[in-house]
C-alpha positions in Angstrom: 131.1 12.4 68.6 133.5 15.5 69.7 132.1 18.4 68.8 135.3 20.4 66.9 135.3 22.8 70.5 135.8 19.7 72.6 138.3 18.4 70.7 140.5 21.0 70.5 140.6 21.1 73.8 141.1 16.9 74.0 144.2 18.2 71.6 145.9 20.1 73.9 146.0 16.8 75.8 147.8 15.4 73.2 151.3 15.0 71.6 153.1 14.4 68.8 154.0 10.8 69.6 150.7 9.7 70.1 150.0 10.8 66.4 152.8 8.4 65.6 152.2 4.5 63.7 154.2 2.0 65.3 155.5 0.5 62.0 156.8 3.9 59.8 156.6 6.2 62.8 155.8 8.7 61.4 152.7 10.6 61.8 149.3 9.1 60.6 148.1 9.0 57.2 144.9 8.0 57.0 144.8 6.2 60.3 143.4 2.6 60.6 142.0 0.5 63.9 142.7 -3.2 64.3 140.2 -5.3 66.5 142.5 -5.4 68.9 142.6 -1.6 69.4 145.8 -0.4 67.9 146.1 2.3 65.1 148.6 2.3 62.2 148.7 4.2 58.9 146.4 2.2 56.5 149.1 1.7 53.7 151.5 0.2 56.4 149.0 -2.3 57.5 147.3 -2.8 53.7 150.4 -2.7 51.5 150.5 -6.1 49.8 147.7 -7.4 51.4 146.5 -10.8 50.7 142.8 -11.8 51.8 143.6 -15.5 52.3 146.4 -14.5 54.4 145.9 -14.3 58.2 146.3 -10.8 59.5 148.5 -10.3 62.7 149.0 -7.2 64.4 152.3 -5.2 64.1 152.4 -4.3 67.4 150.6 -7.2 69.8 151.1 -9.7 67.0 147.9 -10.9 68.0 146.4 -12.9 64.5 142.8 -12.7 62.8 141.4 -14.7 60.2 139.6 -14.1 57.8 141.5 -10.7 57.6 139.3 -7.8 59.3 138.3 -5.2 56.7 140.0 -1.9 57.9 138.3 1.7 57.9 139.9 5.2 57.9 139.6 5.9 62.1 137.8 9.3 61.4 137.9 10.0 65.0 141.8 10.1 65.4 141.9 12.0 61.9 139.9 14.9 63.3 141.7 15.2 66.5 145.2 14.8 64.4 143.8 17.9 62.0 143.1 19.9 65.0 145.6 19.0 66.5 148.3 20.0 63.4 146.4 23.4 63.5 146.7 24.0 67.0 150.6 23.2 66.2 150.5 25.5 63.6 148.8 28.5 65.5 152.0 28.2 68.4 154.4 28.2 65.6 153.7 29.3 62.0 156.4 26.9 61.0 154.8 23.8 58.4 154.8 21.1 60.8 156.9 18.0 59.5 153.4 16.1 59.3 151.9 18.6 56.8 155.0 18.7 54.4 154.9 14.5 54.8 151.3 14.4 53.6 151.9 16.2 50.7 154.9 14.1 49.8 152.9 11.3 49.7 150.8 12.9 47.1 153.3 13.4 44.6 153.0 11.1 41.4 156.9 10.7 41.0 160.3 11.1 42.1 160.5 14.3 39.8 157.1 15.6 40.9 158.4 14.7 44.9 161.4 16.8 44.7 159.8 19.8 43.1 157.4 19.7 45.9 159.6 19.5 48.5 161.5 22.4 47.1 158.6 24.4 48.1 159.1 23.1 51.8 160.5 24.9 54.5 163.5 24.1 56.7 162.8 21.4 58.8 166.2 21.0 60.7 169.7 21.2 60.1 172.2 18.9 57.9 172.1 15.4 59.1 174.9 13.5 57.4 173.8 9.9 58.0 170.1 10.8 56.9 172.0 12.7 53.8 173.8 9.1 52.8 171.2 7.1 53.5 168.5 8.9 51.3 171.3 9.0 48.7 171.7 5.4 49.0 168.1 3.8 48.8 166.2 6.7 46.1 167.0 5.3 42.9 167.6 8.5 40.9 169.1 7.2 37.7 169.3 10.4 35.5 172.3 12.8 36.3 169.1 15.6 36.4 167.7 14.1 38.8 171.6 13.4 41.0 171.7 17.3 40.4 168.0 17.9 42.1 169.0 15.4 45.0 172.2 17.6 45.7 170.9 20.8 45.7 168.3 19.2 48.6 168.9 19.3 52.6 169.0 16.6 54.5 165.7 16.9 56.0 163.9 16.7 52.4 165.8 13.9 51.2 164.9 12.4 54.5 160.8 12.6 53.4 162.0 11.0 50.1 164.2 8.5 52.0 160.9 7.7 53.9 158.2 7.0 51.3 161.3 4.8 49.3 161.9 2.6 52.2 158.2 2.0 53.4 157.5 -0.7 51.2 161.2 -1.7 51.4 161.4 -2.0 55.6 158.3 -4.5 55.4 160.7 -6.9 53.2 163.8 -6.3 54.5 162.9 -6.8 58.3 161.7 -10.3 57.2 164.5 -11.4 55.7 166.4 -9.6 58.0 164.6 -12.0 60.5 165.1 -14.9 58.5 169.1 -14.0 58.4 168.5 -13.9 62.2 167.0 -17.5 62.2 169.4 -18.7 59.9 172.0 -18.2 62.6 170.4 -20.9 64.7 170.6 -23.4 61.9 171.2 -27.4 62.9 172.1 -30.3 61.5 169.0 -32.3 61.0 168.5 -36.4 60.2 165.5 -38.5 59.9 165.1 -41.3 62.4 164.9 -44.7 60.6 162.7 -45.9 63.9 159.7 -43.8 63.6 159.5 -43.9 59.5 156.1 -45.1 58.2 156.7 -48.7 56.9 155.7 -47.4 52.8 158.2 -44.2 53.3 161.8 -43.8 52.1 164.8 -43.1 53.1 167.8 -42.0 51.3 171.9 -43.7 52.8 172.2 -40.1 54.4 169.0 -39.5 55.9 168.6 -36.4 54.4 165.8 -37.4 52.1 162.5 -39.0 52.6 160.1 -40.0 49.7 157.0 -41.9 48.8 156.4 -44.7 48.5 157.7 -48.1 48.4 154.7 -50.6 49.4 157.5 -53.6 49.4 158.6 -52.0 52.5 158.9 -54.1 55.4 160.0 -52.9 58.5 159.6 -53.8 62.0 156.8 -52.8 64.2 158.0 -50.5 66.8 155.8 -48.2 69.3 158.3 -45.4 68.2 157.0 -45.8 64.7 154.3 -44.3 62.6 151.9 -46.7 61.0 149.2 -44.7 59.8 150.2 -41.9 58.4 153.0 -41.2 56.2 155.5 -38.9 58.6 158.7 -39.5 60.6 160.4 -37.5 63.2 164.2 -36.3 63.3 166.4 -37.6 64.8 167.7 -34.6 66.8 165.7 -33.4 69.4 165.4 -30.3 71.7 164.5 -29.0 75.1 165.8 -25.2 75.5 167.1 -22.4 73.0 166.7 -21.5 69.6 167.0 -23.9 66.5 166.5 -23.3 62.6 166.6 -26.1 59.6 165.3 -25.9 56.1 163.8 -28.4 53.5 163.4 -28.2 49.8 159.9 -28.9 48.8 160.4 -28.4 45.4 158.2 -30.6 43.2 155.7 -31.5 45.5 152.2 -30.5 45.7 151.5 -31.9 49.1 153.5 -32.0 52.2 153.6 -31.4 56.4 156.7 -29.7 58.1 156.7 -28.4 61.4 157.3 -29.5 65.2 156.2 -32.3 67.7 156.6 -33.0 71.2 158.3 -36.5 72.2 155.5 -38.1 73.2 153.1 -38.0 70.6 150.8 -40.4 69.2 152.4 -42.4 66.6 149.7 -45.2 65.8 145.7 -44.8 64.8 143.8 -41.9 63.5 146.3 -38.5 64.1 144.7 -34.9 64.7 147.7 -32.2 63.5 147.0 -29.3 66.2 149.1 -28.2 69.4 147.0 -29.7 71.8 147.8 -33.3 70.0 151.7 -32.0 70.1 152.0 -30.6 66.7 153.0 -26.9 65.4 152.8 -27.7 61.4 151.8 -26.6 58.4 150.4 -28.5 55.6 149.8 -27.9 51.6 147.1 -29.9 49.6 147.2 -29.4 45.8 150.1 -27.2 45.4 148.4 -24.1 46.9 146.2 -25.0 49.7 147.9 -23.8 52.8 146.7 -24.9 56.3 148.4 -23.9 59.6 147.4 -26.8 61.7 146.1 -24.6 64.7 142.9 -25.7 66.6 140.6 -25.1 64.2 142.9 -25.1 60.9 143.6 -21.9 59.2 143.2 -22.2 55.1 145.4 -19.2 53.1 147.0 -19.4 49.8 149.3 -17.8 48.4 150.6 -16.7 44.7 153.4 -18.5 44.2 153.9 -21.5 46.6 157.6 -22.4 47.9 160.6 -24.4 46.7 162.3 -24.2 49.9 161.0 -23.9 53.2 162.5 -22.5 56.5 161.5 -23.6 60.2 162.5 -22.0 62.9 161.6 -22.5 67.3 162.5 -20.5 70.1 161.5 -22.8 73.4 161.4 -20.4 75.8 160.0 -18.0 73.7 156.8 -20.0 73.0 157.3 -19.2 68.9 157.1 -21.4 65.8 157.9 -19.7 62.2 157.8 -20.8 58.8 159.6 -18.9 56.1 159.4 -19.3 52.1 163.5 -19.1 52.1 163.8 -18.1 48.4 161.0 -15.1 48.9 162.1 -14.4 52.4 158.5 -14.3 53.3 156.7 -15.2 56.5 154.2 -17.5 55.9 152.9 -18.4 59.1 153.5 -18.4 62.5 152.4 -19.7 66.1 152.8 -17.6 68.8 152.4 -18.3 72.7 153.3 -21.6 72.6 154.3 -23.6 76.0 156.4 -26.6 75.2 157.2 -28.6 78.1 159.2 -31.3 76.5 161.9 -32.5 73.8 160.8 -30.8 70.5 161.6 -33.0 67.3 161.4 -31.6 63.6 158.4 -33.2 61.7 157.9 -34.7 58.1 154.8 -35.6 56.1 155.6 -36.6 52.5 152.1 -37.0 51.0 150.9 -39.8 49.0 152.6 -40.2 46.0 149.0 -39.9 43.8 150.6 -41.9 41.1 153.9 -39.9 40.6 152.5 -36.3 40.7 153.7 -36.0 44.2 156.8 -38.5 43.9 159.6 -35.8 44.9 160.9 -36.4 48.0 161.4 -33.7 50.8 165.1 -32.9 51.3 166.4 -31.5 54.1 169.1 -28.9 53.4 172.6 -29.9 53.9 174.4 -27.1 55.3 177.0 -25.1 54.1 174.7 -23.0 56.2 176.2 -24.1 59.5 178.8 -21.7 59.4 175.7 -18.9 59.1 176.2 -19.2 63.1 179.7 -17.3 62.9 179.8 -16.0 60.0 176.6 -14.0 59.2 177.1 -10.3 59.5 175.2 -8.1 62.8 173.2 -5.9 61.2 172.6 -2.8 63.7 171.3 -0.8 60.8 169.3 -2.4 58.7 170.1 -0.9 55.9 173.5 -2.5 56.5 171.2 -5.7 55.6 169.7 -4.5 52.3 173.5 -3.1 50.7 174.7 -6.6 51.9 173.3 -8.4 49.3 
């Protein structure tokens, strides 16, 4: 350990920016390590977190399971206090980490903006920061609209800040999934590689189980073990997007696989077989089908599920549309050949799992020219 005269002199090393988390940046409160070595604020990296949830790194996006339990750095917070009061000895001006801490503190909106009417000057009117703060702290009462204009725009910037931290985590996703969305194709199910007890609806767009008076030809393109079929689209380069309604079913696969895949005998879900999936046993037992499995669950399961593959990229996502909510991902993928979309129904487990997966027909397609650019995002969030 530093002893306090060796790190203030390690502080004078040290700037600002390197006192900054990668997903608020802002300076660090309470600053956390990953396992992979990279330090965020705690409540940026904690905030809504879920134990049976992978964990993946804001910045390297590297994943851990089970979740790592994350401890205040006490390291970094010494040398950021010493380094704040060496900040504060060259200029006796608050330093705009000292008045964000005690923001944080505050109890309420009321209670922030009294606060912060004890703060000094930070800089000079900003009128997009003015707006924006105006625009995303809900202040309801014509008191508090009187409070908000008698601020500068450098306060109502700190309130602007601790408003939107739990709102940038939920509106980058969907703003990602808006993203996605643009890529969206027009997705069948090929009659030639349905299991022989699965159904098909006249459009293709619905497959269901099961009908054991079923007869269809054998075919090496076919599946004849397991209940799953293929679309009939395939792809090779670029990005591509499609959505199905799993609503009513309490077990079902949706994912990728490679051309080539084994169609016949016992079938191992993982990418080195040719699969990127994810599966759901009893409703709420979610598995990405990595090499070995990873189990998560999660409150409320979805009705509607989003997939979405960037070839070149190497990157397979799964959204909960309706939530906009990432629920798993594989990353560093190398896919060397055609990519089709994959279906698993389930067995039916006398009617309890009878609802067929549908794929979404699209009134979505025109998402590829008409969705909005969003180069702010809070373009994204008034949008809706």
């Amino acid at each position: 350990m530093f002893r306090r005269t060796d790190m203030s002199t390690a502080s004078c090393l040290l700037s600002e920016d390197q006192f900054r988390c990668f997903v608020c940046q802002n300076i660090f409160r309470d600053p956390v390590s990953t396992p992979c070595g990279h330090n965020f604020c705690k409540i940026c990296v904690t905030d809504n977190f879920c134990v049976d949830v992978p964990f993946q790194c804001p910045m390297c996006e590297k994943m851990f399971y089970p979740k790592p339990e994350l401890q205040v750095n006490t390291l970094i917070t010494e040398l950021l206090d010493v380094y704040i009061q060496s900040a504060q000895r060259q200029n006796p001006e608050p330093v705009n980490c000292n008045i964000f801490r005690k923001t944080l503190l505050c109890g309420n909106i009321q209670d922030m903006i009294e606060e912060l009417k004890h703060c000094s000057q930070l800089s000079t009117e900003d009128a997009w920061t003015f707006s924006s703060a105006k625009r995303c702290v809900n202040l309801t009462s014509e008191q508090n609209r009187t409070y908000v204009e008698r601020l500068s725009a450098a306060h109502l910037e700190l309130i602007f800040i601790e408003v939107m931290k739990k709102e940038i985590p939920k509106l980058l996703i969907r703003a990602e999934l808006m993203r996605a969305q643009r890529y969206v194709v027009d997705v069948t199910l090929d009659p030639d590689t349905v299991h022989p007890m699965l159904v098909l609806s006249d459009d293709r767009k619905q497959v269901r189980c099961c009908d054991p008076k079923t007869h269809l030809p054998h075919d090496q393109k076919r599946f004849m073990h397991c209940k799953y079929v293929l679309g009939k689209q395939s792809f090779s380069s670029g990005r591509f997007y499609f959505e199905v309604q799993v609503r009513g079913k309490i077990n079902w696969t949706l994912g990728v696989a490679k051309e080539s895949v084994k169609r016949v005998g016992l079938i191992t879900l993982s990418p080195q077989s040719g699969y990127w999936s994810l599966t759901v046993r009893n409703g709420n037992e979610f598995y990405g089908m990595s090499e070995p499995p990873v189990y998560f669950s999660l409150q409320r399961g979805p009705e509607k599920v989003g997939v979405f593959v960037d070839y070149e990229e190497g990157l397979v996502f799964f959204y909960d549309v309706d939530a906009a909510v990432l629920m798993y991902s594989f990353t560093g993928c190398f896919f060397t050949e055609r990519l089709h979309p994959f279906f698993g129904t389930g067995n039916n487990y006398d009617g309890t799992n009878g609802a067929p997966l549908i794929i979404s027909a699209f009134p979505l397609l025109k998402l590829k020219q008409d969705v909005p650019r969003f180069d702010d995002p809070l373009q994204a969030l008034h949008s809706e």
